[in-house]
N, C-alpha and C positions, 0 to 999 in steps of 0.2 A: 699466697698471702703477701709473701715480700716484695712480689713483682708489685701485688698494687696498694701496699704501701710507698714504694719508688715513687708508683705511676702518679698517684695523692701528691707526695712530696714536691714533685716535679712540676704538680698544677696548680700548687701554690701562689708561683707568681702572676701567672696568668690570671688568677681571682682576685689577687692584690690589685695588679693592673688596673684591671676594669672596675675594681672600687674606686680607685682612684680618681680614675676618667671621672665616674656618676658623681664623684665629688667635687672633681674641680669642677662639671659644671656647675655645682652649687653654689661651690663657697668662691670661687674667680670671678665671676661674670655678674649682675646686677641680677638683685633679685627679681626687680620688678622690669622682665623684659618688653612687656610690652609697651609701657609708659616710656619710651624713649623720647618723646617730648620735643621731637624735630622743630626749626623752626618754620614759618610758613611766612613763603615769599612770595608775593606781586609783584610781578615787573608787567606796564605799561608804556610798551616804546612808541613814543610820537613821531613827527617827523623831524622835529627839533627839539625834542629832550625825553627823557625819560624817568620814569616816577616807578618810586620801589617803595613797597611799604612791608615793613616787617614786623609779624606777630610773633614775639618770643620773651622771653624773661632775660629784662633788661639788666639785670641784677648782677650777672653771673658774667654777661659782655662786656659792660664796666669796671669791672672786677679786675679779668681776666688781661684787660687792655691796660692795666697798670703792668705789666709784669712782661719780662724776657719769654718769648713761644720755647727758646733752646734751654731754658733753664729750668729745673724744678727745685728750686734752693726759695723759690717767692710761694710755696705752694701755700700755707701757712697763713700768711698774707694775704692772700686771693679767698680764703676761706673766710680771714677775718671781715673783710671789707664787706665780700656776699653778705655773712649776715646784720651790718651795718646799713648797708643798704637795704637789705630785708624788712627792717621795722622800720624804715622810713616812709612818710607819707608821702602822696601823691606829687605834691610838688616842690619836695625835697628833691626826690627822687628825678622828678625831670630836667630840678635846677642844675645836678650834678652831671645828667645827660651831656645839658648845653655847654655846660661847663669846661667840657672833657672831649668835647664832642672832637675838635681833632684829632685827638691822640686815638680816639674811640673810632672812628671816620677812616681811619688809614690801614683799619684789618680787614675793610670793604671793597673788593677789586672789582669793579666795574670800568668795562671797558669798551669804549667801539673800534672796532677794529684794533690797531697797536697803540692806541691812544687810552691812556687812562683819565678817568672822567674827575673833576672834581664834585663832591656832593655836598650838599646843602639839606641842611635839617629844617624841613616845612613844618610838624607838627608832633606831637607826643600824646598819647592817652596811657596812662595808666590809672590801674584799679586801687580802690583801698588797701589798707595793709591785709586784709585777713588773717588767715591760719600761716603763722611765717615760718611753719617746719613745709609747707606746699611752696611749689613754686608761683611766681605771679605772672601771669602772663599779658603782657602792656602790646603797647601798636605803636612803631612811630612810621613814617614816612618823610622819604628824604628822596631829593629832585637832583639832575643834573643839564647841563645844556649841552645839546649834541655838536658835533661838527659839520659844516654844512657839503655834507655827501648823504649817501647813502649806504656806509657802512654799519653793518650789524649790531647787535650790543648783547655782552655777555659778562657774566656775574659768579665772583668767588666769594669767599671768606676765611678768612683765617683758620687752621684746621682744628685747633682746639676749642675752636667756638661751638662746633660738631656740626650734628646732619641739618639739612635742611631740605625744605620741600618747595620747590619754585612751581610758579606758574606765569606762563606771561599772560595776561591780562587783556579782553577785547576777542573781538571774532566774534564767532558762534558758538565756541564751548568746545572744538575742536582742537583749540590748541595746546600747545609745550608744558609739559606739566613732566617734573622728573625729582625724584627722592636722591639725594646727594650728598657727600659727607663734607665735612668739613677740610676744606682746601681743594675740592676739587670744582672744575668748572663749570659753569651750565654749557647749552646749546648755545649758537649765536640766535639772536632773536632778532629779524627783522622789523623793520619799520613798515610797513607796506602793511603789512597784518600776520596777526601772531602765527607763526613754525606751525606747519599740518605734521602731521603724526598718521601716518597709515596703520592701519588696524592690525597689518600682523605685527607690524614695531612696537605697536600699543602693546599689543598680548602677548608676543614675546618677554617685553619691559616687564610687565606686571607678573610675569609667570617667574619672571626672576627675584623677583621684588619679595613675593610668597614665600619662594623657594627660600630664601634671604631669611624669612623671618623666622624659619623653624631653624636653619640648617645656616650661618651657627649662634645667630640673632636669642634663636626660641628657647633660651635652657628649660624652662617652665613644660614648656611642650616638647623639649623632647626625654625631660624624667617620665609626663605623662604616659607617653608612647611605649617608652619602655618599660611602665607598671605593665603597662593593657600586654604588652611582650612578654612577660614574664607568668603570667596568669597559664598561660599554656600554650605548649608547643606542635599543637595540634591546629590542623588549618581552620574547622569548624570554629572555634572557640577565636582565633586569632578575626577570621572574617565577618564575625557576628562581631565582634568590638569594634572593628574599624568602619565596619558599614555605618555602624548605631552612632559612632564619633564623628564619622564626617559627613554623615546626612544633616545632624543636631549641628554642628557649628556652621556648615552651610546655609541652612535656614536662618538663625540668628547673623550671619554676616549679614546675609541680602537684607534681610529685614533692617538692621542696624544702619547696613547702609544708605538704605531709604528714609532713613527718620520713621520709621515705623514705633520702633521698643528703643529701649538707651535706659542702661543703667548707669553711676558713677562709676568711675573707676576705681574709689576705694571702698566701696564694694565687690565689684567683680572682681580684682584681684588678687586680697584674700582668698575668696572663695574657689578662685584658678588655684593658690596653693593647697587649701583644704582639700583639694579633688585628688593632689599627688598625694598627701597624707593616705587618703582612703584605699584609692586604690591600693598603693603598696603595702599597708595594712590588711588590706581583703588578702591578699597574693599570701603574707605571712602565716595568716591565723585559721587560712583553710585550704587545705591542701587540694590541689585539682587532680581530678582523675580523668583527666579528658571531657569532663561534659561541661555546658556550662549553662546557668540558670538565666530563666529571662528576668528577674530580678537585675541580674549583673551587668544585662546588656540595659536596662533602662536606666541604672545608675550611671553607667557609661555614658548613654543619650545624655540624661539631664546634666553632666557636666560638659557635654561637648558644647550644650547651648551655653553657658558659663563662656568655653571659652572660643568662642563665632563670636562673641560680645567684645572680646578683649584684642582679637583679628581685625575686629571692625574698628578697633579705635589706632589701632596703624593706620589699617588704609583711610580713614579719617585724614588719619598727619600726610599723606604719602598724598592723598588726594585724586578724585576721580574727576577727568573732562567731563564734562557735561554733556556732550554729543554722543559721547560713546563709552557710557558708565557700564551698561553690560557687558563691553571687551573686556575691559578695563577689570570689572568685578571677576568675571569667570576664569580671568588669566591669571590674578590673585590667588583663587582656590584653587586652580590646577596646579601652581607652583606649593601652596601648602601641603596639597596632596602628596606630590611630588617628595616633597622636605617628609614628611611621614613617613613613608614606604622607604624613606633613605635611612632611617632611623632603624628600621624595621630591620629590614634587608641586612642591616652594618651590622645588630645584635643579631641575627638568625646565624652568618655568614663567622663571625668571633665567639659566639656561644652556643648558640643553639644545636648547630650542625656536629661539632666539635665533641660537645658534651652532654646535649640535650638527651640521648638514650643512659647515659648512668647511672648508676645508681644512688649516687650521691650527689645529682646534678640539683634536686630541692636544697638538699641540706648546705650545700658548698656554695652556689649561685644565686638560688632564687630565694631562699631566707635574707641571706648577707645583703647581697645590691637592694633588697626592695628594706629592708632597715636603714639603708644610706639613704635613700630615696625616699623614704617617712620620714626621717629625722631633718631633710633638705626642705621639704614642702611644709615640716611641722615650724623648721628655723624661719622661711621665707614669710607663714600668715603671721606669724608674731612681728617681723619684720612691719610687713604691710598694714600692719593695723595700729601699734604700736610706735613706729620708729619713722 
């Protein structure tokens, strides 16, 4: 009896631990992972200049481009201005664009070759004010005049502007399309016609990209993974949930990605956090003996379509070529998968294996984490709907 009260004592930290982890993914990371809201880039390189047009919320670029990248002493500031600019109207909003525009112009590094280009604002659309706690997302396009060679042209931004999604523009559908963060560089894009992309680069990229979103992009998806983890340590039960999850989110990507079905996303993503609420709840309030009910596994299904919907609206932002959108799509899913079973495999590998035959592995592990894990997806819908 003393030995395993030690042995208890001794496991303590290791359960403190791994709450922790399941917390900081909650409460560190953005709640709403999949909404990362990339920008989306067009580049069309001619053979004497080239035209970029960019879809993103101008609000926060403007903002942003008043203030030191080294410093966070303006952050305050950058807050205030965002929602100054937020309830401004349409051609308030662009007039401050123009206004600023070089100061705003100079976190834009386009380049051909060692030469940097100067750019030129052609045009602006933005939308009404709307709901101004949502971002607004405006279009401008801005040109440059090449150099007369035939040297490449290639495109950065500032890194606290964040990700963005380029494409170069023209071909057959074939071309340069890459999900990118902020500060780092595109491809060089020729003139001749837009960067070919071979199919296993294609489905490599995109398998990375997936892999990306769960692991360590997806907090949402990987509390989810670790409810379906915690329900049982038995393989039966564990392979009837993942079948049922990535069958259902598989269908709902493709289909999403076809413009088939398309929910909002502030609805599917509450209801992505209501699904961690559930599950971890079910894990709580009924203890598994090994079996498990086809009840559990359709619950499973109908949130995995939930969240194939919320998948699809990355790869949305991330963007698929058009020649070759089935690579593209399947390389996706297979890096999701991938990102699952890493999730899987990391709790089997630190819990499961370890302590999963105990006697007090319900009471000590899988009550506690799947309470953190209700309490994160129950903070996240209130979040998501509310705030």
């Amino acid at each position: 009896m003393e030995y395993l009260l030690n042995f208890r004592k001794a496991l303590q930290p290791v359960v403190m631990l791994w709450l922790a982890c399941v917390m900081a993914l909650g409460f560190v990371t953005p709640a709403a992972s999949h909404q990362m809201d990339p920008a989306v880039i067009s580049a069309l390189v001619q053979s004497d200049h080239v035209e970029i047009t960019i879809r993103d919320a101008l609000e926060p670029l403007i903002a942003i481009s008043q203030v030191d990248p080294k410093s966070n002493a303006d952050a305050e500031r950058v807050n205030s201005l965002y929602r100054d600019l937020r309830t401004s109207d349409p051609a308030t909003l662009e007039e401050v664009l123009r206004q600023n525009w070089d100061v705003i112009s100079a976190n834009f590094h386009v380049y051909a070759g060692d030469t940097r280009l100067e750019l030129s604002l052609d045009s602006v659309t933005v939308p009404e004010i709307g709901d101004p706690l949502q971002l607004r997302f405006s279009s401008l396009t801005m040109t440059a005049a090449l150099p007369a060679d035939d040297t490449p042209v290639r495109f950065s931004w500032r890194a606290d502007f964040g990700p963005f999604s380029i494409h170069q523009a023209g071909g057959d559908g074939d071309g340069y399309t890459e999900l990118l963060q902020g500060g780092q560089e595109s491809q060089f894009m020729p003139r001749a016609a837009p960067v070919k992309q071979s199919a296993s680069s294609l489905f490599v990229r995109f398998v990375v990209s997936g892999f990306e979103h769960i692991v360590p992009k997806g907090t949402d998806h990987i509390l989810f993974v670790l409810g379906l983890f915690l329900f049982s340590l038995r393989i039966k039960p564990i392979l009837a949930q993942v079948t049922a999850f990535t069958l259902a989110h598989s269908i709902t990507l493709a289909l999403a990605s076809l413009n088939i079905v398309s929910l909002p996303a502030s609805i599917v993503e509450p209801l992505i956090a209501v699904s961690i609420v559930y599950v971890a709840l079910e894990n709580i309030l009924f203890a598994n003996r090994g079996a498990i009910s086809l009840a559990r596994v359709a619950v499973v299904f109908g949130f995995g379509l939930l969240h194939g919907l919320g998948f699809a609206s990355v790869l949305s932002d991330v963007g698929l070529p058009a020649g070759q959108f089935l690579i593209g799509l399947v390389g996706f899913n297979v890096g999701v998968e991938l990102g699952q079973l890493s999730v899987i495999c990391a709790a089997l590998l630190l819990v499961g294996l370890p302590f999963g035959q105990k006697p007090w592995y319900r009471s000590y592990i899988v009550i506690p984490v799947s309470a953190v894990i209700a309490v994160i997806g129950l903070w996240w819908a209130i979040e998501r709907v509310f705030f």
